[in-house]
Each structure stands twice: as C-alpha cells, then as structure tokens.
C-alpha positions as CSV (number, residue, x, y, z in Angstrom):
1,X,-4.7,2.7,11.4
2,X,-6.7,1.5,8.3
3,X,-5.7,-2.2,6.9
4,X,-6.1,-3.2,3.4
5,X,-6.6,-6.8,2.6
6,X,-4.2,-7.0,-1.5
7,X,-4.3,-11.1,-1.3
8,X,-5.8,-12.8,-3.5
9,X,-8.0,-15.8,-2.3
10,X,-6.8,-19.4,-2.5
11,X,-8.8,-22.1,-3.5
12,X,-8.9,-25.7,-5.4
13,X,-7.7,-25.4,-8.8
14,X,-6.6,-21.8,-9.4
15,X,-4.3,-20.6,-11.3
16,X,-0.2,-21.3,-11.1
17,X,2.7,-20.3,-13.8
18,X,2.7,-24.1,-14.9
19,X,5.3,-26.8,-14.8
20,X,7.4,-27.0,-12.5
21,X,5.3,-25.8,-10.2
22,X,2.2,-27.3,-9.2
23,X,-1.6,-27.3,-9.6
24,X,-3.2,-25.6,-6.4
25,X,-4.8,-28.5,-4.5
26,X,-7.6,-27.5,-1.4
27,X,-9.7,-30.7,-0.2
28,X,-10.8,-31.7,2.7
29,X,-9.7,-34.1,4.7
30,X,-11.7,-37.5,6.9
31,X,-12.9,-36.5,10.0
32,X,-10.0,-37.8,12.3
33,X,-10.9,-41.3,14.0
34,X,-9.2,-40.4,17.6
35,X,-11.3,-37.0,17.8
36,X,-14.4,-37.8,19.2
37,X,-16.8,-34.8,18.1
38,X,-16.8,-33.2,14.6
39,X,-13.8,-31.5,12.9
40,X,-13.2,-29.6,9.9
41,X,-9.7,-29.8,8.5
42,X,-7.9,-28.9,4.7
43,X,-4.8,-30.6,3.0
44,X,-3.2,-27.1,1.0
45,X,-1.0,-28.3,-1.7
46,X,0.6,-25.2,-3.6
47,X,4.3,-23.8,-4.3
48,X,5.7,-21.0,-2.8
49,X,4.8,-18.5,-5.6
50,X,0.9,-19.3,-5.3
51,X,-1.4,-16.6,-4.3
52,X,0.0,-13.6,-3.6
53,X,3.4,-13.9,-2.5
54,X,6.6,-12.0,-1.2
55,X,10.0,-12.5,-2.2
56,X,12.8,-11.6,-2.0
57,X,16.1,-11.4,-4.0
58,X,17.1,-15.3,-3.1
59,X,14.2,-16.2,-5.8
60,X,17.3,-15.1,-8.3
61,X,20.6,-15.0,-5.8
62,X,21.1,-18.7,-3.7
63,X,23.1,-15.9,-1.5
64,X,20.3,-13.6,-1.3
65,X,18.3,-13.4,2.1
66,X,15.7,-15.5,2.7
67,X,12.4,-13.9,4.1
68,X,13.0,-14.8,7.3
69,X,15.7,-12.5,7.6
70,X,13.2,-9.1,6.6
71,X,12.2,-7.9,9.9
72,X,8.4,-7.5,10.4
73,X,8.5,-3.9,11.7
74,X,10.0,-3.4,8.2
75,X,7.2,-4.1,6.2
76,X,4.4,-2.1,8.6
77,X,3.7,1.9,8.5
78,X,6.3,2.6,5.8
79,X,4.6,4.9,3.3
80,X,3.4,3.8,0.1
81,X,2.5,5.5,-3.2
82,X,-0.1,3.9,-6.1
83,X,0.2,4.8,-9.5
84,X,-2.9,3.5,-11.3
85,X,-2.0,2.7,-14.9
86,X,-5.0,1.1,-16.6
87,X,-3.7,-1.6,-18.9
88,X,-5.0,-4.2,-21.7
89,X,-3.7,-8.1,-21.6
90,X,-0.3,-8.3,-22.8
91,X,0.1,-4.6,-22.5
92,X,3.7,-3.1,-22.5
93,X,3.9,-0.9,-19.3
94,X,6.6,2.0,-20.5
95,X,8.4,4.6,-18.4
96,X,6.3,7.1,-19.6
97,X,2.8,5.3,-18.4
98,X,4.1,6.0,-15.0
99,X,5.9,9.3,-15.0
100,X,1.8,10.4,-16.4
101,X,0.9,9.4,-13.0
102,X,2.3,12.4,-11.4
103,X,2.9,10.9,-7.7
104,X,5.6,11.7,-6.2
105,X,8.1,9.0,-4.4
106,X,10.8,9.2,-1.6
107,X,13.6,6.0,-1.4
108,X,12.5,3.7,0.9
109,X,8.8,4.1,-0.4
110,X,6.6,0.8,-1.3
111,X,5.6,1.5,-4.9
112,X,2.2,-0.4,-6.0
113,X,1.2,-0.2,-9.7
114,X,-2.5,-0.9,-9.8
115,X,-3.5,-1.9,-13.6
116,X,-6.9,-3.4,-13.1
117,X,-5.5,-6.6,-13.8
118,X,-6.5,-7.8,-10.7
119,X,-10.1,-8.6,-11.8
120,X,-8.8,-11.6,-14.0
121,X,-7.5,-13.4,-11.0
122,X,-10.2,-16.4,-11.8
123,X,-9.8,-16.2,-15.6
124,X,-7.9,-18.6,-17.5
125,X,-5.4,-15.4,-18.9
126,X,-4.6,-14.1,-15.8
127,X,-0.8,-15.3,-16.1
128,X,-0.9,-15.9,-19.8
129,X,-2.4,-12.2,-21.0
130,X,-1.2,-10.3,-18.1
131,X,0.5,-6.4,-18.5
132,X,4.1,-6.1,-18.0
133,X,7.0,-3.5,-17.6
134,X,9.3,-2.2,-20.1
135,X,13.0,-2.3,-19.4
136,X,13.0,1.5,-19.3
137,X,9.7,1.3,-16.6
138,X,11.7,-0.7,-14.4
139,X,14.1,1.4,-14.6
140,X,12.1,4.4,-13.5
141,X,10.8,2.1,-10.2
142,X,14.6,1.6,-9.5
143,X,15.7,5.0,-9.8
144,X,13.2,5.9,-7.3
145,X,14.8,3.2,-4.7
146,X,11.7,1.8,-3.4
147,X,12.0,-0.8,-0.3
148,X,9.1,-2.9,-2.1
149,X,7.7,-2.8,-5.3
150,X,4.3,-4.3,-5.9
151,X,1.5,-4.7,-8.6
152,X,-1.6,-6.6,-9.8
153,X,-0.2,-8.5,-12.3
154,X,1.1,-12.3,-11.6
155,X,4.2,-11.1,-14.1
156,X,6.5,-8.3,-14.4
157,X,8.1,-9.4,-16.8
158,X,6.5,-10.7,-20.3
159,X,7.6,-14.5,-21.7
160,X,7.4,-13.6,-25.0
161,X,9.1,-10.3,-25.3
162,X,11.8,-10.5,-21.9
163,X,12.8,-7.2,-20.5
164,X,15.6,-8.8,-18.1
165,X,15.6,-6.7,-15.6
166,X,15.1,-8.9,-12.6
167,X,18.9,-9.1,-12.0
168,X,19.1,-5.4,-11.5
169,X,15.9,-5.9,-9.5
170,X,17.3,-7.9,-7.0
171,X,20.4,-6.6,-7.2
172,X,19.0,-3.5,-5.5
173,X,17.5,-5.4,-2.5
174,X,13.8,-4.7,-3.5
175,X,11.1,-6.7,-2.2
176,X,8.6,-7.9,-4.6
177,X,4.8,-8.5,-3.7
178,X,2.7,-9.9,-6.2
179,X,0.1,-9.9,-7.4
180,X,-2.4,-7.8,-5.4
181,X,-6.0,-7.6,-5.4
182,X,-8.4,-5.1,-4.1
C-alpha cells in the first residue's frame, strides 16, 4: 500500500483565518530542571482549524458528531478520485471546471480537488486569495455522495462573494479535509 503525506507543515507564525482564532505559536521550551541529561521539548499553541484539518459536520451542527465518533477503518483504503482543476487566486470554481475533468465517481468515494493552490501555503494570500466553489460546483460534489470531500485550498467557500452551501454540506454527513499539500 502506497501512503501519501497531504499535510501541510506546522511551524511558528504561519498562517490562520484571523481573529478569533489564534496566531500559530512553536517555541521551545527550558530544558526541564529535574531531568538530568539534555531534552528537547516544544509548547504548540494553535486552534483546531490550523494546518490541515478534518472536520466534521459539528463545525456547523452542536448535534453533529464529533470526530471521535468517525471510525478509523473508515477513513483507510476507501477509494478516492482527483480532479485537478488549475485555478488563479480568488478564482470561482464552477460545476462545469469539474464535470471537464472527466473522472468518474461512485458514493462513498473521497473526492480531492487539486488546484495548485497548495504552493502558496507560506504566502501571505494563502487564505486571503485562495480559489473557491460555486454554489452549482458544490452541488455537483454532493450529487456524487462522497464520504469526504477534500482540496488544497484553506476555503471552500469565498468571504466576499458567499456561496452558502456548507449547511447542505454537512447536512449530507460529508467529511471535510483541508487543505492538502503535495
């Protein structure tokens, strides 16, 4: 079985989606008095949507399961399908962007778009420039009833222009894993 590392590394001062949640904090910490030969330890300061993450639908639903509750063997040697849809900063991603992909998807799949975006994970636009779907493109992903849904952008939805469709999202059960790197 191949494995394929999508996280993103975490260090000191990377990006975050901004207030509320906080600045990325990695220092380390004094050597231990009570340990008598030399240590190496970190402090991690972060919030739960730091890094690549995975969520699922109680980021929207207080009743939604927690992650917890998704059982590992669920999220190994399910089949997955990439659609690579090239994509500018603050590009729309439309229904039609990934229908031209041609792959073919079965419910249950794990659906990764793969924009490219990924290379601007230590550039100041990475959250602020970022693609993002179209109403109608998330549409198409839930018509295809994936298990997870996945992409390299930090967004999937845009700030200026909201889609709303994370309510139908989660609604559905999908997992959400974001934002990949490779």
């Amino acid at each position: 079985m191949r494995v394929i590392d999508v996280t993103g590394p975490m260090y000191d001062g990377m990006w975050t989606y901004g207030p509320p949640y906080p600045d990325v904090v990695v220092e380390e910490i004094p050597q231990p008095e009570f340990i008598q030969y030399p240590t190496y330890s970190w402090r991690f300061e972060l919030g739960a949507q730091s890094g690549t993450y995975l969520e699922t639908s109680l980021h929207l639903f207080r009743e939604g399961p927690p992650l917890i509750e998704v059982p590992v063997q669920d999220l190994f040697m399910r089949d997955a399908v990439i659609l690579r849809v090239p994509a500018q900063p603050n590009q729309r991603l439309e229904a039609a962007d990934l229908e031209a992909c041609e792959v073919e998807t079965n419910p249950g799949d794990a659906i990764i778009i793969a924009t490219g975006w990924d290379s601007h994970w230590h550039e100041p636009d990475f959250v602020s420039d970022c693609p993002y779907f179209s109403y109608e493109a998330m549409c198409w992903v839930l018509g295809r009833e994936p298990f997870l849904f996945a992409g390299d952008m930090p967004r999937f939805d845009s700030w200026q222009e909201p889609q709303g469709f994370f309510q139908e999202f989660f609604e559905q059960g999908v997992l959400l894993l974001a934002p990949l790197v490779n």
